[in-house]
N, C-alpha and C positions, 0 to 999 in steps of 0.2 A: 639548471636542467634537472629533472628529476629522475627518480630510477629507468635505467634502460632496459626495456623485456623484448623480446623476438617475437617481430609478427610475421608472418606469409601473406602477401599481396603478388594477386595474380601469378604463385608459383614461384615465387622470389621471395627468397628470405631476407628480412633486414631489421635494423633496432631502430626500436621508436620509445618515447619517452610517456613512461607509463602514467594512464590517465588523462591526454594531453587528446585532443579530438582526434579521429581517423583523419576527417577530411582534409586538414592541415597536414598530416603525413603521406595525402596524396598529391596534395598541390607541391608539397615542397620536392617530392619524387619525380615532380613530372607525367606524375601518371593521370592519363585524361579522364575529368570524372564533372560530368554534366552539372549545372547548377544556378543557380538565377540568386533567393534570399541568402546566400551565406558569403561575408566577406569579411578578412582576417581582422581589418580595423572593427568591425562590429559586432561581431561575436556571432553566435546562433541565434534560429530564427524558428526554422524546422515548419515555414509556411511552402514551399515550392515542390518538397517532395522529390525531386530532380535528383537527388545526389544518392539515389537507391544503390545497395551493394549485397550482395548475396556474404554472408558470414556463417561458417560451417558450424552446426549444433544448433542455428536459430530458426523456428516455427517458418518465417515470413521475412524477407529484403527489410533491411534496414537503413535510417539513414545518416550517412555519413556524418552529417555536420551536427550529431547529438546521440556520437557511439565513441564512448572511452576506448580508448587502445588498452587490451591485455593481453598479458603473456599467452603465447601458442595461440593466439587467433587467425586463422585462415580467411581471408576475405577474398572474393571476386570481383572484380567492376566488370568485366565481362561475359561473355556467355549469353545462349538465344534466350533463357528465363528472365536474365534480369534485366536484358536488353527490352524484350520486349514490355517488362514492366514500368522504362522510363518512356518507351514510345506509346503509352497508352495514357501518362501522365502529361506528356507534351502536349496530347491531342484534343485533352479538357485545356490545355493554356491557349492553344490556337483556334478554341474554337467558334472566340467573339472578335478574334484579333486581323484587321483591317488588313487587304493586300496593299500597302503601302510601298510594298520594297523599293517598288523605280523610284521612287517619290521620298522617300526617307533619308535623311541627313545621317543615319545609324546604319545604313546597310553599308557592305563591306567591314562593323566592326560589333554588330550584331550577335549576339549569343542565343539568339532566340532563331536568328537565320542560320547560324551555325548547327545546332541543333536538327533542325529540321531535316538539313541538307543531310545530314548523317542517319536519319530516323530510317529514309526509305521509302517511305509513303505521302506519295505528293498531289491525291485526290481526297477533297474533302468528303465527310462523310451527312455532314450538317447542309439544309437548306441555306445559301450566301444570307435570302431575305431574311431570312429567322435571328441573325445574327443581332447581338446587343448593341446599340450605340450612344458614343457619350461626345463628352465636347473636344475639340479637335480646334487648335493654335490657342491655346491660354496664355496669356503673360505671366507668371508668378511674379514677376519682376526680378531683378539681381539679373538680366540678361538670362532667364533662364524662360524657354518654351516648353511646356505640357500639351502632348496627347492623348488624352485619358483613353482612346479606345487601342493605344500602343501597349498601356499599362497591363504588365502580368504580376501587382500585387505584390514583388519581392519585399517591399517595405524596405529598402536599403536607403531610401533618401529619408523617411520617417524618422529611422534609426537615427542617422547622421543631424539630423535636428535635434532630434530629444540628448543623446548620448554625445554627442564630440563638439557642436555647437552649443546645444542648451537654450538654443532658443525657440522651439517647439514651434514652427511655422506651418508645417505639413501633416495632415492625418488621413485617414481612412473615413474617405463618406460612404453612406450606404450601406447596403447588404447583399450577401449572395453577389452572384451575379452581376449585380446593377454599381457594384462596388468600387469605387476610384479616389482616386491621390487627389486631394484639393486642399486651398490652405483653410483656415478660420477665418470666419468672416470681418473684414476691415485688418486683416492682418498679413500681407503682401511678403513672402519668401523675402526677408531682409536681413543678410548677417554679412560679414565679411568674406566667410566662407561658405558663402551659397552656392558657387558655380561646381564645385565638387559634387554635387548632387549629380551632373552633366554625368560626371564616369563614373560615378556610382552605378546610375542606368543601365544595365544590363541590353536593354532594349532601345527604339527611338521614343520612348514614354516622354523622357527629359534630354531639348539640343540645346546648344549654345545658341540664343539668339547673334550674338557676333560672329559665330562661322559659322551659319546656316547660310545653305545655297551657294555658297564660297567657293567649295571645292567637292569633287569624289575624293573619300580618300585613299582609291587606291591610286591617285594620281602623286601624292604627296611624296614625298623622302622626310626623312628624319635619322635625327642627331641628339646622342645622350649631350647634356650641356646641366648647368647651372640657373637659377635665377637673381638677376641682379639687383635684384627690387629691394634688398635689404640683407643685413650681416650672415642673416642665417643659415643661407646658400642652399634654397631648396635646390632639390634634382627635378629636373623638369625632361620632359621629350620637348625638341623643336620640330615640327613638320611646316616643313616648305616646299616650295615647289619653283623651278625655273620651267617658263611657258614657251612658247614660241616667241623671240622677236621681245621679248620681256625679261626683265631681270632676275634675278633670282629673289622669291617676296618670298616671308614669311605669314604664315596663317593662323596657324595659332599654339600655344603653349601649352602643355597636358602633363600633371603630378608625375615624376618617377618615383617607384617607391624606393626609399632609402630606411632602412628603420634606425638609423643612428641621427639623422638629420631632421625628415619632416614626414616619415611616414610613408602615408601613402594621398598626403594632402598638400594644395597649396593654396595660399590667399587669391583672392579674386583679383587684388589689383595689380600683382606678381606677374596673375593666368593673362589679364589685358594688355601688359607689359608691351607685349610684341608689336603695336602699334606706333613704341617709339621707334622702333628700326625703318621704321618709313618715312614717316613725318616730319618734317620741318632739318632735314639734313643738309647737313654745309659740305659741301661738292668740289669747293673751287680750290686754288693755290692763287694767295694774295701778295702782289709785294706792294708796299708802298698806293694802294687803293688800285691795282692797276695785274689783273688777272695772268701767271704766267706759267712759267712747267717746274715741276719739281726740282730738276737741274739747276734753275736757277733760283729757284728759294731757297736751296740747300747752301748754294755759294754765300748768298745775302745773311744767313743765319752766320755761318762762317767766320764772315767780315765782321758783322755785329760781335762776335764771341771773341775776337780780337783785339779789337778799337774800345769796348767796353770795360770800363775799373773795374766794377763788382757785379756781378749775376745775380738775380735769387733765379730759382728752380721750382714752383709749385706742382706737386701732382694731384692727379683723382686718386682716390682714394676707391676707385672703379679699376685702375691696370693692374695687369697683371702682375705676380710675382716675379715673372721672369722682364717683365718690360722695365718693372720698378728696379733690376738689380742691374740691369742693362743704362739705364737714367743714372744709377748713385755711382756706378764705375766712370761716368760720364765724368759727371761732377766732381768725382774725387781725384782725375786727370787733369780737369779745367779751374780746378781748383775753386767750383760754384757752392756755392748757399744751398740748403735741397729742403725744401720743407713738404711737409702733406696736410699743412693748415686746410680746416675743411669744413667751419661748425656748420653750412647753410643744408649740409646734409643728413646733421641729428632734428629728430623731428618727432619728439616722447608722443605727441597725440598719435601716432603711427602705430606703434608699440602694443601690444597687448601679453596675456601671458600663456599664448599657443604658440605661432608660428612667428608671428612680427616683433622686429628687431624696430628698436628706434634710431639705430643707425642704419639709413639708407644707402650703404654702399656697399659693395660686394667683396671688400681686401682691405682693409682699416687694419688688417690682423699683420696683415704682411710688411706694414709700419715698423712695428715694434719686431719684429722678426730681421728685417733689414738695419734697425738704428735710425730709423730716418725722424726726425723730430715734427712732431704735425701739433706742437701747442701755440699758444697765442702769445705766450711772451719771445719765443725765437722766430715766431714768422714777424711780430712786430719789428722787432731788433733790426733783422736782416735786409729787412722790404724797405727800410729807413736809409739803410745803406749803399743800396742799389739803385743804381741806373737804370739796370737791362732786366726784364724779368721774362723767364722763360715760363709759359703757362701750357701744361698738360694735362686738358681738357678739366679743368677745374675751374668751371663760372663763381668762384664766391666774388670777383672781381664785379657779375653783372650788378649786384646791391650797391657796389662799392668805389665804382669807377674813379671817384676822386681821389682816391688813395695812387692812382697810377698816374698823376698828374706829374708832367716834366721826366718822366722813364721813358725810354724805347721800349715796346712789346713785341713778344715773338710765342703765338698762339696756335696753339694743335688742338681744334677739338671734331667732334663727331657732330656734331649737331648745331644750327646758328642759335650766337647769341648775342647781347648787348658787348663782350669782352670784345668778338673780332672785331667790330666796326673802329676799335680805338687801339687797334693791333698793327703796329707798322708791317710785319709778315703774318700771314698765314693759313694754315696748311690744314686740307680736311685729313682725318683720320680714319681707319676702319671700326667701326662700332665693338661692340662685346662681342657679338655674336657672329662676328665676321674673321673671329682670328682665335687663336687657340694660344692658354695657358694656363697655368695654378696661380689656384684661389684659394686662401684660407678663410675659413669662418669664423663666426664670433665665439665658437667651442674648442676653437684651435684646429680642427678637422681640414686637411689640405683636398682640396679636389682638383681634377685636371678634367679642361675643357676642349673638345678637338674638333674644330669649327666644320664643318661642309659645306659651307655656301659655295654657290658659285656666281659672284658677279661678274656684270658684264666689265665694270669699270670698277674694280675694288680699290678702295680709302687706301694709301700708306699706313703701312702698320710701325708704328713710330720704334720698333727696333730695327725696323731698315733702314729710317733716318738715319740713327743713329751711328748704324754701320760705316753710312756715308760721310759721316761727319768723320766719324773717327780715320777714316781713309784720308780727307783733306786734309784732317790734323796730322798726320803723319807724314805727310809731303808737304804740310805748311810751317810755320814759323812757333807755334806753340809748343 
């Protein structure tokens, strides 16, 4: 941080660090100050004009996102002069810009609707027919849709190409007026992180083709949470929604900004992520191929944990910290094998050197934090020695099935796989996103996730098995 000087904003004195943009010392203030080109991950831009502030001793309004902070500077964001100087600036951006609102995927989270609503003036002053018109549903590809007559020219998705991507997909065609976001020719919006582009957008210029028409969203709810997609553990917002007569579905995934972690970005196949919480999920309670209630799978595991020489224990390298330390207190009662053997989840073509981790799992960190050994010479060892193998939700077994030839299985996962069909028990669980705990990252960095779904029929959350287990153990023979 650098030297701290006293400025006056709005009549309030406070310290800002001299040299360092205003506009950044009003965003992080909270103080509301209009703006479309200027965003913290890209720097300035100074095409919008939006972020006008009255500064005492200066000729004419300045603007924010390209005025050093100095000592004893008085600024305004308010007042009828300078108000009226940004409602006269809005009304050249509105003036070719399409009524879309009923119709647009961006309304309710709109800055250009926002805007407006606060300006005061809701009669054009422009002939409708005179208005400029450009192309309307473009594919860029990457799931991403362009409206070029939504586009009010921020250039924040340009930027986000050239500077944090690098892969220059996006530019300015045209001139004046007639001027709009299009890529290069034969050269389709294609990076890993192209969907960022979505909330970049200011406006509905750029939707997600995946949640278009899906939902309003001020119908949604949302939950700060994690992404599991890999070591790194972006911060993500979850919006969902429970409908009538329907379960509670998730829609879609949107970057939280962390700036220790991943910004104000996440990878695309992180942001898609949300389609495994639907797909192909395992429902039932199995015993012996033959569908029953948790009461009595819980008995069945019991009896097995009794009659059984030796145990292994495999975990995901997806549970939580708190599930994992609930598991090894388990083990270290019943006296079981506990590994977190898991290579089918390192995956280096994954990997790059932004956001993605080549370890695919969300708590690998919480291994070595607990002692729990996940190498291939102790899960070999012990998986040799065992009879009974307890699997939590860890598929390296679907590659591998012949390794579990002549053992008993007793299987917990989320989602169907090749493991349960050869699982004498087992039991669906509740997903990530359906249960709350700490996660550690591949930086050490601990996060807590605090789930809000609300299902109709919610998964076992396998520390309540557990609970239950340990209750029969304590009235049983062990």
């Amino acid at each position: 941080m650098g030297e701290l000087v006293s400025i006056t904003i709005n009549g309030m004195q406070m310290q800002a660090s001299k040299g360092s943009l205003l506009i950044d010392k009003l965003l992080d203030e909270n103080i509301h100050i209009p703006h479309f080109c200027y965003h913290q991950a890209l720097g300035k831009d100074g095409n919008c004009r939006m972020c006008m502030v009255e500064i005492e001793g200066q000729k004419r309004p300045q603007i924010a996102c390209d005025t050093p902070v100095k000592d004893g500077m008085i600024v305004r964001t308010k007042g009828e002069n300078i108000e009226k100087v940004r409602r006269d600036i809005l009304e050249l951006e509105l003036i070719n810009h399409p009524i879309d609102c009923p119709t647009c995927d961006q309304a309710g989270e709109c800055k250009l609707q926002d805007y407006y609503m606060e300006s005061g003036f809701y009669e054009s002053r422009i002939n409708l027919e005179a208005k400029n018109h450009a192309r309307k549903r473009v594919d860029l590809g990457s799931n991403v849709m362009l409206d070029q007559e939504r586009c009010v020219l921020c250039t924040r998705c340009v930027r986000f190409c050239s500077t944090i991507t690098k892969t220059h997909e996006l530019g300015v065609i045209s001139r004046a007026d007639h001027s709009v976001i299009g890529t290069f020719p034969g050269k389709p919006l294609n990076n890993p992180y192209a969907m960022n582009v979505i909330d970049l957008c200011p406006v509905g210029a750029l939707t997600n083709k995946d949640f278009r028409f899906k939902q309003r969203v001020w119908f949604l709810e949302t939950f700060d949470a994690i992404c599991s997609g890999c070591s790194k553990g972006c911060n993500i917002y979850v919006d969902h929604r429970k409908e009538k007569y329907k379960d509670d579905q998730i829609f879609r995934f949107r970057p939280r900004v962390n700036k220790n972690i991943n910004g104000w970005f996440m990878c695309d196949e992180g942001r898609l992520s949300h389609h495994n919480e639907n797909e192909n999920r395992f429902e039932d309670i199995i015993v012996e191929k033959s569908k029953t209630d948790i009461t009595t799978a819980i008995a069945s595991i019991f009896k097995e944990l009794t009659t059984s020489k030796k145990t292994l224990l495999l975990l995901s390298a997806n549970l939580s910290y708190e599930e994992m330390l609930n598991l090894k207190n388990l083990a270290s009662k019943l006296n079981l094998d506990i590994s977190g053997y898991s290579p089918n989840t390192i995956d280096e073509n994954f990997a790059d050197d932004y956001l993605r981790k080549s370890d695919k799992t969300s708590n690998r960190a919480s291994f070595k934090e607990l002692n729990i050994d996940d190498t291939k010479e102790f899960f070999e060892e012990k998986l040799n020695n065992s009879s009974l193998v307890l699997i939590i939700d860890n598929n390296y077994f679907d590659t591998n099935i012949k390794l579990l030839e002549n053992k008993k299985i007793i299987s917990f996962f989320t989602h169907n796989c090749a493991t349960i069909e050869h699982s004498n028990i087992s039991i669906a669980l509740a997903s990530f996103y359906e249960k709350s705990g700490t996660y550690i990252n591949c930086d050490g960095i601990k996060q807590k996730v605090v789930s809000k779904m609300n299902k109709n029929y919610p998964k076992k959350n396998i520390t309540t098995i557990i609970e239950d287990l340990k209750s029969l153990i304590e009235k049983g023979t062990i």
